[in-house]
SEVEXLUM-926533 format. One record per atom (N, C-alpha, C): atom name; x, y, z; residue in one letter; residue number from 0. Coordinates in nm, 2 decimals, decimal comma, padded with zeros to 4 digits. Layout:
BEGIN
{atom = CA; u = X; v = Y; w = Z; rest = a; nr = NUM}
...
//
This chain:
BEGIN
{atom = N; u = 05,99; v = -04,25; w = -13,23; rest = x; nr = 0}
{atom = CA; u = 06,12; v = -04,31; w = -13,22; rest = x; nr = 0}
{atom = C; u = 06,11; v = -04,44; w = -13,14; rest = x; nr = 0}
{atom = N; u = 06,18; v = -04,53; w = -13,21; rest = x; nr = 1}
{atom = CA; u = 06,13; v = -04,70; w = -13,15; rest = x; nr = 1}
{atom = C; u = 06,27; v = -04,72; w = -13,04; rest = x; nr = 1}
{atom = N; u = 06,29; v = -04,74; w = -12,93; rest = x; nr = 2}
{atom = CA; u = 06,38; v = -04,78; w = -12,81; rest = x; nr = 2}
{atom = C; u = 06,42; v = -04,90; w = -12,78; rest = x; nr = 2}
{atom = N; u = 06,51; v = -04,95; w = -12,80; rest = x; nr = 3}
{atom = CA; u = 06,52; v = -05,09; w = -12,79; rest = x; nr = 3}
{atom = C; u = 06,58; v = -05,16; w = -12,64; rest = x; nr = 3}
{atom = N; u = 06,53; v = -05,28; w = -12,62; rest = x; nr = 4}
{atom = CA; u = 06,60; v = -05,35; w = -12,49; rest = x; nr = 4}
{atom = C; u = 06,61; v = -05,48; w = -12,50; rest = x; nr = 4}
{atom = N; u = 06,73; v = -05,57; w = -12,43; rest = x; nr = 5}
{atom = CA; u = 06,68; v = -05,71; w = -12,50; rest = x; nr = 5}
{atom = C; u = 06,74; v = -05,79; w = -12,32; rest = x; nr = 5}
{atom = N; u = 06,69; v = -05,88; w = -12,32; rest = x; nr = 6}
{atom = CA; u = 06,72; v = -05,94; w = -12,20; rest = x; nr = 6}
{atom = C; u = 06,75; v = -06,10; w = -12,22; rest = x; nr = 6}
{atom = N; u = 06,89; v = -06,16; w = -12,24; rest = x; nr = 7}
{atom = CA; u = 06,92; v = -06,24; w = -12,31; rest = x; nr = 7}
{atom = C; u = 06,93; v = -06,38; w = -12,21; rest = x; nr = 7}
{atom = N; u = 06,93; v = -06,50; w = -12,26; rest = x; nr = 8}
{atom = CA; u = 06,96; v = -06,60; w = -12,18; rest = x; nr = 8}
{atom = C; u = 06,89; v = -06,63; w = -12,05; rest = x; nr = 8}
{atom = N; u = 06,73; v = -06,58; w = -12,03; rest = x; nr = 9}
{atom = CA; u = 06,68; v = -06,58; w = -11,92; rest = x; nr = 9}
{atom = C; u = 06,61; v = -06,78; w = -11,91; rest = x; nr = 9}
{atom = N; u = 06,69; v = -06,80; w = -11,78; rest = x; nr = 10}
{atom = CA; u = 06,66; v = -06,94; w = -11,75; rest = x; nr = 10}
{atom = C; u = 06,51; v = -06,98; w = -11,74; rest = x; nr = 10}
{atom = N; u = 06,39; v = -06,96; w = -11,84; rest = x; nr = 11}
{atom = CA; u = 06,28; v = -06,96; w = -11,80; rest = x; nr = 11}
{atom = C; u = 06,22; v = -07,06; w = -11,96; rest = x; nr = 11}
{atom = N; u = 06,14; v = -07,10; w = -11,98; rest = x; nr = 12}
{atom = CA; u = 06,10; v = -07,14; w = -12,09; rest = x; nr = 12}
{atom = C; u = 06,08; v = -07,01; w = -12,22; rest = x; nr = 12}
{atom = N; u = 06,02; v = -07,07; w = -12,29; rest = x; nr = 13}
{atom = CA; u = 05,97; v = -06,94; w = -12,42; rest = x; nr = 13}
{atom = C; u = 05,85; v = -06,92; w = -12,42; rest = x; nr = 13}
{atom = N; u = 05,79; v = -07,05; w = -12,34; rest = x; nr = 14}
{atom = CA; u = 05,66; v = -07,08; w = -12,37; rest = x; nr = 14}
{atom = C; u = 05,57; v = -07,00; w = -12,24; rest = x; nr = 14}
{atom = N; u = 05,67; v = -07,00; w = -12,18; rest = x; nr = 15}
{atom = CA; u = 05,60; v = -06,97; w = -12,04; rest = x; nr = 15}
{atom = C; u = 05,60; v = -06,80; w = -12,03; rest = x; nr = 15}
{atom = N; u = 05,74; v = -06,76; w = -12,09; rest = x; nr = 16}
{atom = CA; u = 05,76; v = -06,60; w = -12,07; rest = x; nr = 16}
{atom = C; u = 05,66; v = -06,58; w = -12,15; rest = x; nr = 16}
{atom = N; u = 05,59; v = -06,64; w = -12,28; rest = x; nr = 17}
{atom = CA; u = 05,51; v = -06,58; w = -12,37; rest = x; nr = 17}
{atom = C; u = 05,36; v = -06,56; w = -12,36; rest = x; nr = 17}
{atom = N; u = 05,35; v = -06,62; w = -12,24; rest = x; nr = 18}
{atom = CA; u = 05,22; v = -06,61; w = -12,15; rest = x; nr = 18}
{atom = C; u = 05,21; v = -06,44; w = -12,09; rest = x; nr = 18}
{atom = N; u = 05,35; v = -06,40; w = -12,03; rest = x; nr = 19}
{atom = CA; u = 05,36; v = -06,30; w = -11,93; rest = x; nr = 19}
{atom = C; u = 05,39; v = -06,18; w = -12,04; rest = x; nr = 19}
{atom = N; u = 05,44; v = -06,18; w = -12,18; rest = x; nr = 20}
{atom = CA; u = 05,44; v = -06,09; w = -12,22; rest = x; nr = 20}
{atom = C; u = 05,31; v = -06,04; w = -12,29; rest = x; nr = 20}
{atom = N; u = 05,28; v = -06,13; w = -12,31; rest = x; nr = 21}
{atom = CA; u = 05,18; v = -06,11; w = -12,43; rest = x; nr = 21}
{atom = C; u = 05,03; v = -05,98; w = -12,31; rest = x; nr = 21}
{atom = N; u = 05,07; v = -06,01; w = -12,21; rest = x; nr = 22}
{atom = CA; u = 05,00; v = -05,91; w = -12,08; rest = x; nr = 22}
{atom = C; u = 05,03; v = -05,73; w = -12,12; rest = x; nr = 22}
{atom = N; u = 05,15; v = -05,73; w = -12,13; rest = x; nr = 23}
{atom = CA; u = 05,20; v = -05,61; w = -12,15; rest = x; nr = 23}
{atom = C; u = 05,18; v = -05,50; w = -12,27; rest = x; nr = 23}
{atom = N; u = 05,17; v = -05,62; w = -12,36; rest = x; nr = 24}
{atom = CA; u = 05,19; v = -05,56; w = -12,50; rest = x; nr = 24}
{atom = C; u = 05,07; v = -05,45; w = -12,56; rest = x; nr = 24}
{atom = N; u = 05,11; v = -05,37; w = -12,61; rest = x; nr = 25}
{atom = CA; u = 05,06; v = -05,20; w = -12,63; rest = x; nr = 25}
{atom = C; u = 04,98; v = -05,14; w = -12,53; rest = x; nr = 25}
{atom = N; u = 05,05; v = -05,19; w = -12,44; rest = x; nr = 26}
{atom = CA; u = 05,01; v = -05,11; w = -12,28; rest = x; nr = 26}
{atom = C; u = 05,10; v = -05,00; w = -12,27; rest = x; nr = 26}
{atom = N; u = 05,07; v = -04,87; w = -12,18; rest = x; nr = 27}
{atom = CA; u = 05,16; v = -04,77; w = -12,16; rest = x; nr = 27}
{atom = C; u = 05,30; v = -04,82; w = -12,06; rest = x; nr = 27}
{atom = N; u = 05,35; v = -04,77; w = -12,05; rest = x; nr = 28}
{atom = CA; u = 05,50; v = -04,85; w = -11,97; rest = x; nr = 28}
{atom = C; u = 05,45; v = -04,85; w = -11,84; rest = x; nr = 28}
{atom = N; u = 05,39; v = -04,74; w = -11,76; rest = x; nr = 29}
{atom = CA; u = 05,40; v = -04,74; w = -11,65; rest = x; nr = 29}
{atom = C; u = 05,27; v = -04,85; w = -11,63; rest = x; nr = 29}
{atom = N; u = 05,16; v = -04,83; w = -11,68; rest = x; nr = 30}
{atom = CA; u = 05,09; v = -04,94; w = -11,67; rest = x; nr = 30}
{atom = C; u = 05,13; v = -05,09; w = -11,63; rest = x; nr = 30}
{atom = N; u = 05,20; v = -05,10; w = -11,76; rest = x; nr = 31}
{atom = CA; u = 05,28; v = -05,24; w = -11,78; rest = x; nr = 31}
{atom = C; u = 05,33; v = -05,28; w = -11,66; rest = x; nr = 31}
{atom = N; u = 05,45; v = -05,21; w = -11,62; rest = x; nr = 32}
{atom = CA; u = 05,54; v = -05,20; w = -11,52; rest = x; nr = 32}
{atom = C; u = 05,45; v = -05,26; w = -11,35; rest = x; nr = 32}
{atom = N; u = 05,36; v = -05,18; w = -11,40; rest = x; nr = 33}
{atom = CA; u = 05,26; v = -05,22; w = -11,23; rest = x; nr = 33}
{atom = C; u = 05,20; v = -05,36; w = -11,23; rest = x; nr = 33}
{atom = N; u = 05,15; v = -05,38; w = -11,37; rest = x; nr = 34}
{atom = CA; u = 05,16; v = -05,53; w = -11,35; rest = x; nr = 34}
{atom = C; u = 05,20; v = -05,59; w = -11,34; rest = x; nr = 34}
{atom = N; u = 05,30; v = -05,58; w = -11,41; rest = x; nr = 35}
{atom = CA; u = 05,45; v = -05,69; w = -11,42; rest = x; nr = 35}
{atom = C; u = 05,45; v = -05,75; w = -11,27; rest = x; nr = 35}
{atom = N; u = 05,46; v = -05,59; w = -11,18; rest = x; nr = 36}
{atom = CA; u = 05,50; v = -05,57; w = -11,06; rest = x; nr = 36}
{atom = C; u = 05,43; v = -05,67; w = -10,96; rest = x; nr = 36}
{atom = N; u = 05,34; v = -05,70; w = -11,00; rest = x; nr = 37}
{atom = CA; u = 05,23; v = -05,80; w = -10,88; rest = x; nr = 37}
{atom = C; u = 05,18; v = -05,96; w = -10,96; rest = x; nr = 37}
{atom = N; u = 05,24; v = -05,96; w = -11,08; rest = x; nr = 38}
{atom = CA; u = 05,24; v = -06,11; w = -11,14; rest = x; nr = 38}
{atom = C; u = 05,33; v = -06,20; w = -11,05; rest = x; nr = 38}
{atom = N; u = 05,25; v = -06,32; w = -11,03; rest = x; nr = 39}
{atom = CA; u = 05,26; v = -06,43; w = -10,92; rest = x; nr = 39}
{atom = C; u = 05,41; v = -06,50; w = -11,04; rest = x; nr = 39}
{atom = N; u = 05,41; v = -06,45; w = -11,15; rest = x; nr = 40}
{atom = CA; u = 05,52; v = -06,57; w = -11,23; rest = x; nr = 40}
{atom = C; u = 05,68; v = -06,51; w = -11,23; rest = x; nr = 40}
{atom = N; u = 05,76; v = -06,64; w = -11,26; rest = x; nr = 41}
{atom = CA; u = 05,91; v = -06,59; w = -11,20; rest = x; nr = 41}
{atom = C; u = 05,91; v = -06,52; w = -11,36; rest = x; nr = 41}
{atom = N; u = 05,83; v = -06,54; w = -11,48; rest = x; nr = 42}
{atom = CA; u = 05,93; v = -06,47; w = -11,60; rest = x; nr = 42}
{atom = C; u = 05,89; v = -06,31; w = -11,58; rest = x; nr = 42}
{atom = N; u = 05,78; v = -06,27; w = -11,49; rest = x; nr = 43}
{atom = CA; u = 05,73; v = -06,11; w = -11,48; rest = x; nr = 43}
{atom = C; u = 05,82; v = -06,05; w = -11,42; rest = x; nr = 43}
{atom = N; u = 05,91; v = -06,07; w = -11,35; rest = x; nr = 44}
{atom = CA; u = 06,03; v = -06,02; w = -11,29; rest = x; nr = 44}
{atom = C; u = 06,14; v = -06,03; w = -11,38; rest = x; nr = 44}
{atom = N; u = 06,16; v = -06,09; w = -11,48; rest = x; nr = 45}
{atom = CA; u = 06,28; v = -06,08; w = -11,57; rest = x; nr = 45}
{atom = C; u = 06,23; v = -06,01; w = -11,71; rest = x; nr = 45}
{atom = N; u = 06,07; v = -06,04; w = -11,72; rest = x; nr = 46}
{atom = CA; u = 06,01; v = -05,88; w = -11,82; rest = x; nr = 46}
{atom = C; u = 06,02; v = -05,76; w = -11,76; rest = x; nr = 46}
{atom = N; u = 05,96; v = -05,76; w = -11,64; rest = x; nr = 47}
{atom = CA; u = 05,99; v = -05,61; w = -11,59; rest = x; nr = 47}
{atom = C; u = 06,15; v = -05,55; w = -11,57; rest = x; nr = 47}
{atom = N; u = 06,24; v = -05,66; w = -11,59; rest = x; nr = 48}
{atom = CA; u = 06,41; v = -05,55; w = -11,60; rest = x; nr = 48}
{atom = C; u = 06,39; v = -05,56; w = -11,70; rest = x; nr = 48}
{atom = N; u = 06,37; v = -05,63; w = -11,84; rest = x; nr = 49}
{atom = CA; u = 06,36; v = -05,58; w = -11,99; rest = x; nr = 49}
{atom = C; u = 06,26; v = -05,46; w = -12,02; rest = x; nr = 49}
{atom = N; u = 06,18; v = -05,41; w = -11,95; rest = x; nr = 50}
{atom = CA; u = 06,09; v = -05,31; w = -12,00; rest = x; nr = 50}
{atom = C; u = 06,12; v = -05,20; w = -11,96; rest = x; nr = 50}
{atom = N; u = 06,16; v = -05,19; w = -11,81; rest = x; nr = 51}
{atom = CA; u = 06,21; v = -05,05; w = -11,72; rest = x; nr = 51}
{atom = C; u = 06,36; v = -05,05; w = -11,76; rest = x; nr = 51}
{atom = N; u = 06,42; v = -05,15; w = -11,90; rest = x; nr = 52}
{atom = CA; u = 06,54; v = -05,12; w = -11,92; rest = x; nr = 52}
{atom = C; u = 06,56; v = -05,06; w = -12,06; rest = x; nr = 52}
{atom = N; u = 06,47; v = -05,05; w = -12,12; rest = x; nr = 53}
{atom = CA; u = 06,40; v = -04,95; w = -12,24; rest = x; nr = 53}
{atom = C; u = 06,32; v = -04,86; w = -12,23; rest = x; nr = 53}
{atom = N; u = 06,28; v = -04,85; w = -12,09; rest = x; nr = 54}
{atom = CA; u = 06,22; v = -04,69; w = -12,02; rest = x; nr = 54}
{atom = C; u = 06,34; v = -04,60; w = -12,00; rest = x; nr = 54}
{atom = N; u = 06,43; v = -04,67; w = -11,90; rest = x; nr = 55}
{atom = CA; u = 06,55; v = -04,59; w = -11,92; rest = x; nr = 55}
{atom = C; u = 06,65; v = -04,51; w = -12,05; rest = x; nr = 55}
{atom = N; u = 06,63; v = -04,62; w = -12,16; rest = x; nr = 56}
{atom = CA; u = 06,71; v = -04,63; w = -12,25; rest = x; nr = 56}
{atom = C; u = 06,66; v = -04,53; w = -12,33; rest = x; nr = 56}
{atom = N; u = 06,53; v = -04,51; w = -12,33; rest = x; nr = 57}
{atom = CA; u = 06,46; v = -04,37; w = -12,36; rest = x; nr = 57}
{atom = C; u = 06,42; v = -04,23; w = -12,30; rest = x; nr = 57}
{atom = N; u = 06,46; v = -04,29; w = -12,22; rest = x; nr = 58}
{atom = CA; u = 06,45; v = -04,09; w = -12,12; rest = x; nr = 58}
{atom = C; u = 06,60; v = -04,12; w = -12,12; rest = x; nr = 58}
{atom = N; u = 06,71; v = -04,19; w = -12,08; rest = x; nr = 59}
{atom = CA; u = 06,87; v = -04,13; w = -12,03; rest = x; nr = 59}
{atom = C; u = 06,91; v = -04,08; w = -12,22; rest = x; nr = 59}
{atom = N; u = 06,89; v = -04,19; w = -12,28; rest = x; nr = 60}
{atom = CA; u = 06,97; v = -04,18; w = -12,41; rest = x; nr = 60}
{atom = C; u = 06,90; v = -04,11; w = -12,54; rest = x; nr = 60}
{atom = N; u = 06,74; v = -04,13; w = -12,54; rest = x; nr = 61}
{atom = CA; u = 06,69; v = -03,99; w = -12,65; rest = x; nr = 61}
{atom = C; u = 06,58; v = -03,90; w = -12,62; rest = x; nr = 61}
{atom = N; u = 06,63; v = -03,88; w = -12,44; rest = x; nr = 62}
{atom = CA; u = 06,52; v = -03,75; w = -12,37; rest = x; nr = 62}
{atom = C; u = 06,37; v = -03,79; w = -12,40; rest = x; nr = 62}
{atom = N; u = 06,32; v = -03,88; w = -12,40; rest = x; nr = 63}
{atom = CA; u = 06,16; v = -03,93; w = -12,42; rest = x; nr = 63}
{atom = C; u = 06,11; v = -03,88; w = -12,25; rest = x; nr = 63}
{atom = N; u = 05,98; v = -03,84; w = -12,25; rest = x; nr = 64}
{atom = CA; u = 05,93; v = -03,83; w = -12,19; rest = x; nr = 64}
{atom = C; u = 05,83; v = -04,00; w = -12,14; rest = x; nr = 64}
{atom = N; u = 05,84; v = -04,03; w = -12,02; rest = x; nr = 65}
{atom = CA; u = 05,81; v = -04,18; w = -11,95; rest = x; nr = 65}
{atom = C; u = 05,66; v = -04,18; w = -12,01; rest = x; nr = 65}
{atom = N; u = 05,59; v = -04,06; w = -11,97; rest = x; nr = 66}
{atom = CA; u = 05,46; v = -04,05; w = -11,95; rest = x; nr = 66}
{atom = C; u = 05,36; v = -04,10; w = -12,10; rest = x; nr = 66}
{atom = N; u = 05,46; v = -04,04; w = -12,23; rest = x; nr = 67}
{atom = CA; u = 05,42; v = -04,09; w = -12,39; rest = x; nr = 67}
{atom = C; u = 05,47; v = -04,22; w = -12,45; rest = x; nr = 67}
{atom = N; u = 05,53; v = -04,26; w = -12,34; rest = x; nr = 68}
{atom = CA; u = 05,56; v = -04,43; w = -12,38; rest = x; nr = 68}
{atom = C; u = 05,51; v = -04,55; w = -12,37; rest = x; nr = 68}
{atom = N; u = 05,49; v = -04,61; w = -12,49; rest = x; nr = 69}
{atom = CA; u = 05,36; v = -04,74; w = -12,48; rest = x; nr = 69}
{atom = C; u = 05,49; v = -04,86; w = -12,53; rest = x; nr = 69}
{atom = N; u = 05,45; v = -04,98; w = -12,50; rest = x; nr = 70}
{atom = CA; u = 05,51; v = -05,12; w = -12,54; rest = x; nr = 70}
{atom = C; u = 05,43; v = -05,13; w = -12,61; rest = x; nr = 70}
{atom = N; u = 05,54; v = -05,12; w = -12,77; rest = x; nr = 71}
{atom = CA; u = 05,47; v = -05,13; w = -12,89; rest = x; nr = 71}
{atom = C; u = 05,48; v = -05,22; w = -12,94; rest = x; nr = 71}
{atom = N; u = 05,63; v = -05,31; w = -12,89; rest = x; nr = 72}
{atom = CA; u = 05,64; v = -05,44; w = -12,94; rest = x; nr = 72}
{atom = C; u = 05,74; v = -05,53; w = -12,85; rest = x; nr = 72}
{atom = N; u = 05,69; v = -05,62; w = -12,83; rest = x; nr = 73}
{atom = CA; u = 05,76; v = -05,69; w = -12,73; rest = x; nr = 73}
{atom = C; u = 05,72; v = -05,86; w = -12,78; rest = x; nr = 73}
{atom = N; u = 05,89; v = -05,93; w = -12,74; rest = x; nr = 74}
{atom = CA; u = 05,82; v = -06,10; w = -12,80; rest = x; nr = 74}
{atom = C; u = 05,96; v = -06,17; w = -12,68; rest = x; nr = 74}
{atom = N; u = 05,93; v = -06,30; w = -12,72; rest = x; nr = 75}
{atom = CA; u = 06,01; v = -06,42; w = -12,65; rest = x; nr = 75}
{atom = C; u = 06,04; v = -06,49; w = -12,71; rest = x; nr = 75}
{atom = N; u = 06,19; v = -06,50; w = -12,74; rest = x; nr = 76}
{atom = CA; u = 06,22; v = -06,61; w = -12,84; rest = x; nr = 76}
{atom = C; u = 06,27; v = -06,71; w = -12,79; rest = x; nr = 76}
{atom = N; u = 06,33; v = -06,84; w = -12,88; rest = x; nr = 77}
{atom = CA; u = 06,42; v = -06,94; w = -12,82; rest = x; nr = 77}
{atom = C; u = 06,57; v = -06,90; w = -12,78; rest = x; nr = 77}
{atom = N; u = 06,61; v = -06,91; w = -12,66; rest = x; nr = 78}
{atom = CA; u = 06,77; v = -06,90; w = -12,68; rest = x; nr = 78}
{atom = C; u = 06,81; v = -07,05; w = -12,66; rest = x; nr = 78}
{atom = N; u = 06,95; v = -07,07; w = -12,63; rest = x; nr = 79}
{atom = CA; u = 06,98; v = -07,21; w = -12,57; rest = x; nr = 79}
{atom = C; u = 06,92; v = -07,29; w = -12,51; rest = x; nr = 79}
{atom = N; u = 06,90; v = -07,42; w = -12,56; rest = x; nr = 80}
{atom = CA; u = 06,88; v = -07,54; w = -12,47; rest = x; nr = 80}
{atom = C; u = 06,97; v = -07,62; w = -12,40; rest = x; nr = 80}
{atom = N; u = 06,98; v = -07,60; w = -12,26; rest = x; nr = 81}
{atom = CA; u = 07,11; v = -07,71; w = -12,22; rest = x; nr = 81}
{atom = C; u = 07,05; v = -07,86; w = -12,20; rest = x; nr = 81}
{atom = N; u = 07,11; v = -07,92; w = -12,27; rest = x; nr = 82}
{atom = CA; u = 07,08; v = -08,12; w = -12,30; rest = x; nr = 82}
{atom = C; u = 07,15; v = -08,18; w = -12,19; rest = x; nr = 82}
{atom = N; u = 07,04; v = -08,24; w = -12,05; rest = x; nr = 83}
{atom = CA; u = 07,12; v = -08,30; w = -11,99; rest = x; nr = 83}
{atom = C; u = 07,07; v = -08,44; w = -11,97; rest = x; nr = 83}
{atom = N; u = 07,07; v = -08,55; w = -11,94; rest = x; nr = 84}
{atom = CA; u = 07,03; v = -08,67; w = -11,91; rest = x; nr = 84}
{atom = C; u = 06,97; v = -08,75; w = -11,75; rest = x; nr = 84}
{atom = N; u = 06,83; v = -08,80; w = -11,77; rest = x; nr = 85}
{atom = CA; u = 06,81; v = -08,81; w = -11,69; rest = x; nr = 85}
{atom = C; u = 06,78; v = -09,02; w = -11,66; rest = x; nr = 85}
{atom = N; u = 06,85; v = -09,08; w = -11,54; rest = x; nr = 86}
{atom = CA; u = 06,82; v = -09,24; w = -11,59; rest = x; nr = 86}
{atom = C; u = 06,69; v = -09,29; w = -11,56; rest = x; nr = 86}
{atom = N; u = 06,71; v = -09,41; w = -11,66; rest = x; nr = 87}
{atom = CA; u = 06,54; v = -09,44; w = -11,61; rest = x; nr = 87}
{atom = C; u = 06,57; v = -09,60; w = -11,61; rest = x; nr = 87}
{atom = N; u = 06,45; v = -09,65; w = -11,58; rest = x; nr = 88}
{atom = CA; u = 06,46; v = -09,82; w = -11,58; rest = x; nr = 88}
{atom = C; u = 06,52; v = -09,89; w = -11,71; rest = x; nr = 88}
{atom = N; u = 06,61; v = -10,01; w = -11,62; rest = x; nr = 89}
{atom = CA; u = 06,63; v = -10,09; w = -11,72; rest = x; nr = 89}
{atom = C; u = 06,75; v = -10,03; w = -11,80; rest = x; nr = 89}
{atom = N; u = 06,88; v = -09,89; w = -11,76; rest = x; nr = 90}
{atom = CA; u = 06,99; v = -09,87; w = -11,78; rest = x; nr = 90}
{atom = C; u = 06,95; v = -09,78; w = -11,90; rest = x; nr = 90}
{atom = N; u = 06,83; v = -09,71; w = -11,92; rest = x; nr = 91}
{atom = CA; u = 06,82; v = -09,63; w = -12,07; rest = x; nr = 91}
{atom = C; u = 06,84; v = -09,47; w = -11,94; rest = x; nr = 91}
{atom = N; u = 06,81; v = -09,36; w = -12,06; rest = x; nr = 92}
{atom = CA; u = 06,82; v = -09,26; w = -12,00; rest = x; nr = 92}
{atom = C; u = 06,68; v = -09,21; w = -12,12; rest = x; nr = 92}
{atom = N; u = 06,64; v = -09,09; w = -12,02; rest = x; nr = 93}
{atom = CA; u = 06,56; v = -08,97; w = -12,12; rest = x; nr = 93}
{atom = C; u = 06,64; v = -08,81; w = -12,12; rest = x; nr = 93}
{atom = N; u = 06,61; v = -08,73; w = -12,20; rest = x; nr = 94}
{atom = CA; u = 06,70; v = -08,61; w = -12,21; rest = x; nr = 94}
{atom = C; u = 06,59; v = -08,57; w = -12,11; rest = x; nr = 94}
{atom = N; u = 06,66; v = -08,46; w = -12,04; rest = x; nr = 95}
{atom = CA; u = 06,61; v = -08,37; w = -11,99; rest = x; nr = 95}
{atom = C; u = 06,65; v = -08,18; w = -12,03; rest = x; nr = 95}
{atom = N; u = 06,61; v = -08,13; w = -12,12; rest = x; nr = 96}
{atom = CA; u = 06,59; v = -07,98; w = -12,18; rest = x; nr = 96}
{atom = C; u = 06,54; v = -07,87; w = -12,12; rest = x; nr = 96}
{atom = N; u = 06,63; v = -07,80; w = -12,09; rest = x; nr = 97}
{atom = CA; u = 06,62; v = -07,69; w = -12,00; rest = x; nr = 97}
{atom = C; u = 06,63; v = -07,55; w = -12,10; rest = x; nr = 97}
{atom = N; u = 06,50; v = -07,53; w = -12,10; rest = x; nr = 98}
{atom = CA; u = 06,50; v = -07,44; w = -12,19; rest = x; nr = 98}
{atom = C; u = 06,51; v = -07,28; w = -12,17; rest = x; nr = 98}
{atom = N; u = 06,55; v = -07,17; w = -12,30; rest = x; nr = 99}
{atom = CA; u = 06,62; v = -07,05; w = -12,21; rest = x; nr = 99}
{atom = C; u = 06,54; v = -06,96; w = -12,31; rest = x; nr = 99}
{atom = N; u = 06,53; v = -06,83; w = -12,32; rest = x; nr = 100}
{atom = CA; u = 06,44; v = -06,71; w = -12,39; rest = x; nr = 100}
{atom = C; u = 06,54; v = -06,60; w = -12,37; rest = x; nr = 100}
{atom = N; u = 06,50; v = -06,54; w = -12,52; rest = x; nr = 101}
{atom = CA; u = 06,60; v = -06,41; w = -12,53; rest = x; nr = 101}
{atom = C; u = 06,42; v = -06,32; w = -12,52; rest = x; nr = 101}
{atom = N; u = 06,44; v = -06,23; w = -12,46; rest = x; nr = 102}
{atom = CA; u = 06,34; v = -06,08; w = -12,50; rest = x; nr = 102}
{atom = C; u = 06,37; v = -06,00; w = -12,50; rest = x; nr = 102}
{atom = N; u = 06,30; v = -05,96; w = -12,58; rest = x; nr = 103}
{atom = CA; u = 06,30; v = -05,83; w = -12,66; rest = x; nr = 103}
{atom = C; u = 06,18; v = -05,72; w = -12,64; rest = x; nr = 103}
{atom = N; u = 06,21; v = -05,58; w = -12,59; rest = x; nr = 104}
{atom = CA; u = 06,12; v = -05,48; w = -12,60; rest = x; nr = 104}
{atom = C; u = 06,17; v = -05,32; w = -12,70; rest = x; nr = 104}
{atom = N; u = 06,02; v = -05,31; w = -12,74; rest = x; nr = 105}
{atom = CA; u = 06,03; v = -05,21; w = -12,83; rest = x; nr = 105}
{atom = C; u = 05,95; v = -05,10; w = -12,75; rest = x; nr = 105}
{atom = N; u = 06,01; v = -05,00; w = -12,70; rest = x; nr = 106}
{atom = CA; u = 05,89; v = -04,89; w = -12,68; rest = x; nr = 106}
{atom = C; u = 05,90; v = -04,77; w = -12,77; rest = x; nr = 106}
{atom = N; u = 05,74; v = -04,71; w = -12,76; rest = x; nr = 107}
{atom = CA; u = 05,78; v = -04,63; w = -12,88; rest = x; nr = 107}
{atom = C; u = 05,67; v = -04,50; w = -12,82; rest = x; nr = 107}
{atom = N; u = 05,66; v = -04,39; w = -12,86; rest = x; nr = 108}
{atom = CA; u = 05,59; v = -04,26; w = -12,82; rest = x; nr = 108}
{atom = C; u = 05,45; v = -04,28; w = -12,88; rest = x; nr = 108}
{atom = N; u = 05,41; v = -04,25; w = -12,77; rest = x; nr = 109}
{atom = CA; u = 05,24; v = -04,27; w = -12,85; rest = x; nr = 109}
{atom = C; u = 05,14; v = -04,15; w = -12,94; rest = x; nr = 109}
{atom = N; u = 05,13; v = -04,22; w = -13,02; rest = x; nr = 110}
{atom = CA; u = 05,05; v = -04,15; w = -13,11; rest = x; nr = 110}
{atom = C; u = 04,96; v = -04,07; w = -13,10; rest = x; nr = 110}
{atom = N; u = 04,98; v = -03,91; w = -13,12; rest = x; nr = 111}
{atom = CA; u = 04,86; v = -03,81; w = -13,11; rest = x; nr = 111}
{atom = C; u = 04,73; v = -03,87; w = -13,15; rest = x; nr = 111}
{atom = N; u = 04,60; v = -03,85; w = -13,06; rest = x; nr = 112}
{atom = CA; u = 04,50; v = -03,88; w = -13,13; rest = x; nr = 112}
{atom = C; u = 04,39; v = -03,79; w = -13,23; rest = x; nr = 112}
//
C-alpha cells in the first residue's frame, strides 16, 4: 500500500532540493530520516518533514508498521516563481527569480524477499 505526502511551496530551488532527494530514494524511512537528519543543506530539513510526514500518514492512518517502510518514490517539482526586479547600469533592470518546489513522497511496504 503506497502512502502519500506532499510538502508544497517550499522556498528552496527544484534544482537544489533535487540534489537532496535523490539521497533518500528507495532507502528504508528510518535510514532516510537519519540522513536527512545530518545533511549540511537547508532543502534536507524541509525533506525530512515531507518524509516523517508520510511515516506518520502510514502508521496513524493505515496501521503500517515504521520498520517495513522504504521511500519508494519521491521527486521535486516546480512550484511558483516570484518575478522581482533587480537595477543595473545605465537605468535597465535584470529579473531576479526566486524559485519554489512542491515535494512529493511515496512510501510503500517492502517487499518480501
Amino acid at each position: 500500500m503506497e502512502v502519500v505526502a506532499h510538502a508544497r511551496n517550499i522556498r528552496i530551488a527544484p534544482r537544489k532540493v533535487r540534489l537532496v532527494v535523490g539521497v533518500v530514494r528507495g532507502k528504508g524511512v528510518d535510514q532516510a530520516l537519519a540522513e536527512l537528519r545530518v545533511m549540511p543543506q537547508k532543502a534536507a530539513k524541509e525533506v525530512f518533514k515531507a518524509v516523517h510526514s508520510a511515516v506518520a500518514n502510514a502508521e496513524n492512518n493505515y496501521g503500517l508498521d515504521r520498520d517495513t517502510l522504504v521511500v519508494s518514490r519521491i521527486w521535486a517539482n516546480e512550484a511558483r516563481t516570484l518575478k522581482r526586479w533587480r537595477p543595473r547600469a545605465h537605468g535597465r533592470v535584470s529579473p531576479l527569480l526566486s524559485r519554489s518546489s512542491h515535494v512529493t513522497v511515496i512510501v510503500d511496504e517492502r517487499r518480501p524477499q
